[in-house]
TORTORBA-275121 format. One record per residue: residue number from 1; residue in three letters; x, y, z of N, C-alpha, C in turn. Coordinates in steps of 0.2 Angstrom, whole numbers. Example, Ala and Ser with C-alpha at 12.3 -4.5 7.8 and 13.67 -1.06 7.14 Angstrom:
// TORTORBA-275121
R_1_ALA_66_-28_39_62_-22_39_66_-16_39;
R_2_SER_64_-11_35_68_-5_36_64_0_39;
This chain:
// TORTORBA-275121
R_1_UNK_786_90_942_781_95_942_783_102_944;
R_2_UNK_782_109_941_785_116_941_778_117_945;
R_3_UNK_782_119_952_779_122_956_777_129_955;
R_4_UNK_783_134_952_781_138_950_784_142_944;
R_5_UNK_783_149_944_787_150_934_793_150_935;
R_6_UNK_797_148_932_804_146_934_807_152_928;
R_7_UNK_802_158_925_807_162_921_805_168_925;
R_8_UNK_808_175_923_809_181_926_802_185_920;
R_9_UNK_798_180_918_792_187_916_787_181_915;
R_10_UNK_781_183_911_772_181_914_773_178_908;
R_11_UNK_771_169_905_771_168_900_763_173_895;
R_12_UNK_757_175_897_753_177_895_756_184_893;
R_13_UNK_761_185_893_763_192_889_766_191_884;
R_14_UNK_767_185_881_771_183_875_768_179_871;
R_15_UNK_763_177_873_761_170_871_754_171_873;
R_16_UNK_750_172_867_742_169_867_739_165_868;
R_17_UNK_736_164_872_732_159_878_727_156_871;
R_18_UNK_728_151_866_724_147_863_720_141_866;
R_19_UNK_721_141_872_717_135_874_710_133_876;
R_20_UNK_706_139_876_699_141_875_697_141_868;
R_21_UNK_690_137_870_688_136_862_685_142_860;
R_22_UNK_686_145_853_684_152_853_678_148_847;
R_23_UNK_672_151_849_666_150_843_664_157_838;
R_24_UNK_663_154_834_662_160_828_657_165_831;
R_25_UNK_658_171_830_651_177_829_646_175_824;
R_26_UNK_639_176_828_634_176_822_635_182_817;
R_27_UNK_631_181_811_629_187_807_628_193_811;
R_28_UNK_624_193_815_622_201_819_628_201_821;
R_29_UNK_632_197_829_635_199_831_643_202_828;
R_30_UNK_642_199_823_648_203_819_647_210_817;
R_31_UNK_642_208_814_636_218_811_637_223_816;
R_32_UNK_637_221_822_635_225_828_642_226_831;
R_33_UNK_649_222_830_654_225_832_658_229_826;
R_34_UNK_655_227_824_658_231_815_658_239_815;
R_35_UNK_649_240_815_648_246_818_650_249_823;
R_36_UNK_649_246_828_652_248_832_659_251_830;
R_37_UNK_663_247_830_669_249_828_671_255_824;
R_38_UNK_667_256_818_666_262_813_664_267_815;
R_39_UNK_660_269_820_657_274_823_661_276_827;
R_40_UNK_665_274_833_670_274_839_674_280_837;
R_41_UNK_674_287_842_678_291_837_688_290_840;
R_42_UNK_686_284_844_694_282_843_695_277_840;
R_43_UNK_690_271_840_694_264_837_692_262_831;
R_44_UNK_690_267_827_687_269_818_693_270_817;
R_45_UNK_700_269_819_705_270_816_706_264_814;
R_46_UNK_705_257_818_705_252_819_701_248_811;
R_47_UNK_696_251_811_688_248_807_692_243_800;
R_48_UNK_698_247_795_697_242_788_703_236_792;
R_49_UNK_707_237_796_710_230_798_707_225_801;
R_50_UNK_702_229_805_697_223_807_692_219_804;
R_51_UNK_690_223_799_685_221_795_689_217_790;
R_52_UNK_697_218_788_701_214_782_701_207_788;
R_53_UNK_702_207_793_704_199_798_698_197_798;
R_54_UNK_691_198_797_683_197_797_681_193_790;
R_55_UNK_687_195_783_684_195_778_690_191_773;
R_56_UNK_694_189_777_701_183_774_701_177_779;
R_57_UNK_702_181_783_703_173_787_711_172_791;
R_58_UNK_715_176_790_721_177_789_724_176_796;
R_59_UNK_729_173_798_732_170_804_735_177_808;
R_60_UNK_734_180_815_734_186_815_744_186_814;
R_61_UNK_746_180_817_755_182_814_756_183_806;
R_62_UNK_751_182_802_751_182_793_749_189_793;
R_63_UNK_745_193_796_741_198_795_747_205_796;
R_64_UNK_750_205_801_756_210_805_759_208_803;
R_65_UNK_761_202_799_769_202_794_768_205_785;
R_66_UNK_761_205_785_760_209_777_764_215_776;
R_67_UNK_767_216_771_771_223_768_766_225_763;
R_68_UNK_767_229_762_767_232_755_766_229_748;
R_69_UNK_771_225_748_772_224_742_769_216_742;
R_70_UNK_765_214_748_760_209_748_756_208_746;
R_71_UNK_752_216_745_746_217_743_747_219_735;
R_72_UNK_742_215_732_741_218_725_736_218_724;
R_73_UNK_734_227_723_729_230_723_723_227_717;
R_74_UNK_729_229_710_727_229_704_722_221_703;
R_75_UNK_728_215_706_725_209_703_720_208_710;
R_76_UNK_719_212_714_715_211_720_719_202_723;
R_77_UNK_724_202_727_727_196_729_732_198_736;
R_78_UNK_731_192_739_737_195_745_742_188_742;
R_79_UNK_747_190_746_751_182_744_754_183_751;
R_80_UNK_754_177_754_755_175_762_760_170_762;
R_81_UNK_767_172_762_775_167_763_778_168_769;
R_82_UNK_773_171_775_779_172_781_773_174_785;
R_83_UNK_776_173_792_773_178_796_776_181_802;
R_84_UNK_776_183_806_779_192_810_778_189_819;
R_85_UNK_785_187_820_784_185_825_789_191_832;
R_86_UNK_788_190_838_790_195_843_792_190_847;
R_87_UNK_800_189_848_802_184_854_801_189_862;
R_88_UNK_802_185_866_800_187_872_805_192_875;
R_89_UNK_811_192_871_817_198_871_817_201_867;
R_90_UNK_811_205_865_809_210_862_813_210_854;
R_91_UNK_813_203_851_816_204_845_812_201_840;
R_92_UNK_813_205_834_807_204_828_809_197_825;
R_93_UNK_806_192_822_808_186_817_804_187_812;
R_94_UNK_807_185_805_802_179_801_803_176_801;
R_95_UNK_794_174_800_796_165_801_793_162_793;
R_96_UNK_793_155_793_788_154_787_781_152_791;
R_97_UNK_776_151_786_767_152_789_770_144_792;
R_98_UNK_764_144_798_763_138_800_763_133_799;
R_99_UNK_761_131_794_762_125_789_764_128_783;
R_100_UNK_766_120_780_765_122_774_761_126_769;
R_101_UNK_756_123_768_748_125_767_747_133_767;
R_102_UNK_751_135_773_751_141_773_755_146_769;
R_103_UNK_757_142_765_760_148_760_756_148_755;
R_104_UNK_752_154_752_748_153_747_746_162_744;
R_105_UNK_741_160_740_739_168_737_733_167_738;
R_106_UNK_731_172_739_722_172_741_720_177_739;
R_107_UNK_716_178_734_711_181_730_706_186_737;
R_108_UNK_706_192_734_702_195_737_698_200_735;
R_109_UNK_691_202_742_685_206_737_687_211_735;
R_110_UNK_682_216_732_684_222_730_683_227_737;
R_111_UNK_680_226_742_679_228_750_685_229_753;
R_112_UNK_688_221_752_692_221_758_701_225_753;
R_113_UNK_699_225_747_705_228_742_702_234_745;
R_114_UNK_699_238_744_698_246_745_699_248_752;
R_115_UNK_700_243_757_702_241_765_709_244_763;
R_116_UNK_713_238_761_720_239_759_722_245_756;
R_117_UNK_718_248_752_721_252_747_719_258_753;
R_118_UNK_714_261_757_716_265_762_721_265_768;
R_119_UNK_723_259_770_724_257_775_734_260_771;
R_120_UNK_737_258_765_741_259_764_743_268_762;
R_121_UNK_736_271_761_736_277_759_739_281_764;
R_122_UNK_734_279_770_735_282_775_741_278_782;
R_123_UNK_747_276_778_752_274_781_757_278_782;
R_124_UNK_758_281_787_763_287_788_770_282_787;
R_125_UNK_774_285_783_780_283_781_784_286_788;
R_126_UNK_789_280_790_793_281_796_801_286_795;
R_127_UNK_801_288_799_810_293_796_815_286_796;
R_128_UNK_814_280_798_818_275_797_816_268_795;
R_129_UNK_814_265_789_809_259_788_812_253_792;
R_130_UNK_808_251_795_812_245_799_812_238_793;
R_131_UNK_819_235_792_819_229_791_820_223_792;
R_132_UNK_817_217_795_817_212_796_818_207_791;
R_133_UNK_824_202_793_826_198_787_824_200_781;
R_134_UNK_827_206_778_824_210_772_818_211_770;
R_135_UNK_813_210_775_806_213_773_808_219_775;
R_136_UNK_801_222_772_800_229_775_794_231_770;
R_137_UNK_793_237_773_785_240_771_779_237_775;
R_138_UNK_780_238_782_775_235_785_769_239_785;
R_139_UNK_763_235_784_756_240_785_756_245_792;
R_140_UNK_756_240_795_753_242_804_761_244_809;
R_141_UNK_763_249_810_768_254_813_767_256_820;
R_142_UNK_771_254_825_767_255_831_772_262_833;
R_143_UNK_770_266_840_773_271_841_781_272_839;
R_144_UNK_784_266_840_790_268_839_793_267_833;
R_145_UNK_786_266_827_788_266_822_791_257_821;
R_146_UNK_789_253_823_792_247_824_785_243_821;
R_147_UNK_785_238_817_778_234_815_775_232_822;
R_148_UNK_768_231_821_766_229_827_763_222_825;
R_149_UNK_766_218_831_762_213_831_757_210_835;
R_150_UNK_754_202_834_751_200_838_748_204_842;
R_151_UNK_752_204_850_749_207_857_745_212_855;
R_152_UNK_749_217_848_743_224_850_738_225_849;
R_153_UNK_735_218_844_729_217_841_726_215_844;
R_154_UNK_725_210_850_723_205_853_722_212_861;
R_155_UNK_724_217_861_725_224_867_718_228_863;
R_156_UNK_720_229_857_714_232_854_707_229_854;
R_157_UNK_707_221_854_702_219_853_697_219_861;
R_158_UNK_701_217_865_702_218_870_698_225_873;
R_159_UNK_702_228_873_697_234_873_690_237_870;
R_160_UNK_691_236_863_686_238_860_681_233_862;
R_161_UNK_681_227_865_675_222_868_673_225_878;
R_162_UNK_678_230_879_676_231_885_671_238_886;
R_163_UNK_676_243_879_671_248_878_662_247_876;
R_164_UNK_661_243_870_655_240_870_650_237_876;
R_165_UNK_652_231_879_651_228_885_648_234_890;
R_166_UNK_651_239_891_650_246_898_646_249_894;
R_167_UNK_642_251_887_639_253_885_631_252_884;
R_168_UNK_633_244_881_625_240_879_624_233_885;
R_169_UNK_617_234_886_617_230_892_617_223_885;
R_170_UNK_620_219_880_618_215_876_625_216_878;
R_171_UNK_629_210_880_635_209_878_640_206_874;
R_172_UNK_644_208_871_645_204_865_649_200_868;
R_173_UNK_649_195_865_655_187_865_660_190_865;
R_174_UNK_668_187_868_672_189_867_675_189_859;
R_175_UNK_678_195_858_681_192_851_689_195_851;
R_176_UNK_691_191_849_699_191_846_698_191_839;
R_177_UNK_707_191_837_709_191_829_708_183_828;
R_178_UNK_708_179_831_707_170_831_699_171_829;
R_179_UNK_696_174_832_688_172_832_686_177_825;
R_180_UNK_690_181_824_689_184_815_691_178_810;
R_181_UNK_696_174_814_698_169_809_693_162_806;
R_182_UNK_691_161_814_684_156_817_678_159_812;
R_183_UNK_676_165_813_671_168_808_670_167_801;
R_184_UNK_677_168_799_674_169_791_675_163_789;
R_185_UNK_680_158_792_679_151_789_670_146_789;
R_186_UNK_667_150_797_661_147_799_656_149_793;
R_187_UNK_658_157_790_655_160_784_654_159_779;
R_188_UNK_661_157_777_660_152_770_658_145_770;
R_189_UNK_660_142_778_657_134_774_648_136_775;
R_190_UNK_645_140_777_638_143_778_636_142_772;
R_191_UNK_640_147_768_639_150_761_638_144_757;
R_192_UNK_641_139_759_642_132_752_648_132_749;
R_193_UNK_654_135_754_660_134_748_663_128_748;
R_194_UNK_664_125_743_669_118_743_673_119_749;
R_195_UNK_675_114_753_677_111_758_685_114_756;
R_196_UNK_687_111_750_694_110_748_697_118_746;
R_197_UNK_692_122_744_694_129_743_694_131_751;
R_198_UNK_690_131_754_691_133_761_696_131_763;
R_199_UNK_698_127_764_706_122_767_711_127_764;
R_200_UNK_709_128_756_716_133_753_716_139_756;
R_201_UNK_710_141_756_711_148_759_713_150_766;
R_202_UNK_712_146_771_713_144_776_720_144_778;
R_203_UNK_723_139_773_729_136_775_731_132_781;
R_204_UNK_726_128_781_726_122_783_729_116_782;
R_205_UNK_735_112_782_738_107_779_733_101_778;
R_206_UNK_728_100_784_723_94_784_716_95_786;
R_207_UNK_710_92_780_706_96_779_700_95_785;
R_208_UNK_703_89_788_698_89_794_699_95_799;
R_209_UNK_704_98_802_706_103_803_699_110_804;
R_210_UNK_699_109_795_695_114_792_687_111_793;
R_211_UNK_685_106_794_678_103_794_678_102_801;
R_212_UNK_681_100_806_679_100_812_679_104_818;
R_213_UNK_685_106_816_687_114_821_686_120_821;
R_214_UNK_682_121_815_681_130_813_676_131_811;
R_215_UNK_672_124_809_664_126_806_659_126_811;
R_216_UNK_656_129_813_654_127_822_645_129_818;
R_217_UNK_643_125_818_634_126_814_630_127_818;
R_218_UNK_625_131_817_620_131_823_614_129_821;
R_219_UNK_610_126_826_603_125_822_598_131_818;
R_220_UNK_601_136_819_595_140_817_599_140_809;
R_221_UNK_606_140_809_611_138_800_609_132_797;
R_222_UNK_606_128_802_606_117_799_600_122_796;
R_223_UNK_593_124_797_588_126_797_584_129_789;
R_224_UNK_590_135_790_592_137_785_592_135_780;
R_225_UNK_597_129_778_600_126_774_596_123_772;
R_226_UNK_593_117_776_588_114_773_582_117_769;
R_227_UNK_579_124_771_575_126_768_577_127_763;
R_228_UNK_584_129_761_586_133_754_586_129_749;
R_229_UNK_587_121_753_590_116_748_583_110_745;
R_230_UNK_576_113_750_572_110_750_569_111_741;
R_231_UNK_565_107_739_562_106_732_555_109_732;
């Protein structure tokens, strides 16, 4: 038994605490961080990547390893063959997706395309483009011009739940980039999508995974359904 950390830094700075069940936002509560977020005359700079992790589903290391030439505007499609990892010595990797499953193309709406298509507009081009294992063109650039990962999204969200919380006495549930991903899955199987297309889009290797961990139903959704489904 480790009595104590036996390394010279805090594992919670490298490594995101997944052990907490994150449950999906309702409809409002996502409405109401969204806005929020749009209006913020700081974290409106944040608004179409928030709303792009809200509206794919996308693993937040899939999301920070997108380049440029990931995104295809024209065919409205992202293709996802890696993802953007940051070891604890401050070195950049790729890796391949999580699983297998997780290598895929996923169709996108024309929302989260026009997301993309400003988010690259408004990409200040670096005096030196960073390369990792030959990618490059990374969307999201941190001050030192370095792609940002994980931690910074998970600091962002972070904050952005601390500034709403001190504002409205209603407090929003916590949300991370996991609980944009918990969302839109919870969203679709809502919607009545095949099981089997979720799992793809997902990228899920195993499709209970995608049925018992992510679709979190509430009675007022059973409710719902029933009506819509009644004769």
């Amino acid at each position: 038994m480790l009595l104590k950390n036996p390394f010279n830094f805090e594992l919670a700075t490298v490594v995101v605490n997944d052990s907490v069940m994150r449950k999906a936002l309702s409809r409002e509560n996502q409405r109401k961080f969204l806005d929020f977020v749009a209006h913020d005359k700081h974290f409106s700079r944040y608004y179409d990547a928030i709303y792009i992790l809200f509206n794919t589903g996308l693993r937040i290391s899939e999301f920070v390893g997108l380049t440029i030439k990931d995104v295809d505007l024209k065919g409205k499609r992202l293709t996802v063959d890696h993802q953007l990892q940051r070891t604890r010595n401050m070195e950049y990797i790729i890796e391949p997706t999580k699983t297998e499953a997780g290598n895929r193309i996923i169709p996108i709406s024309s929302d989260v395309c026009a997301a993309f298509k400003r988010i690259i507009e408004n990409r200040k081009a670096p005096t030196v483009e960073p390369v990792i294992s030959g990618k490059f063109g990374f969307l999201f650039l941190d001050k030192n011009s370095m792609p940002m990962v994980a931690l910074h999204w998970e600091k962002y969200f972070q904050h952005i739940c601390a500034k709403y919380n001190s504002i409205y006495k209603m407090q929003m549930p916590r949300v991370t980039p996991h609980v944009c991903r918990h969302t839109y899955c919870s969203n679709m199987a809502h919607a009545g999508m095949n099981p089997k297309t979720l799992q793809y889009l997902m990228g899920h290797s195993d499709i209970s995974v995608t049925l018992n961990t992510y679709t979190h139903i509430s009675l007022e959704q059973a409710e719902e359904d029933l009506k819509r489904l009644s004769l």
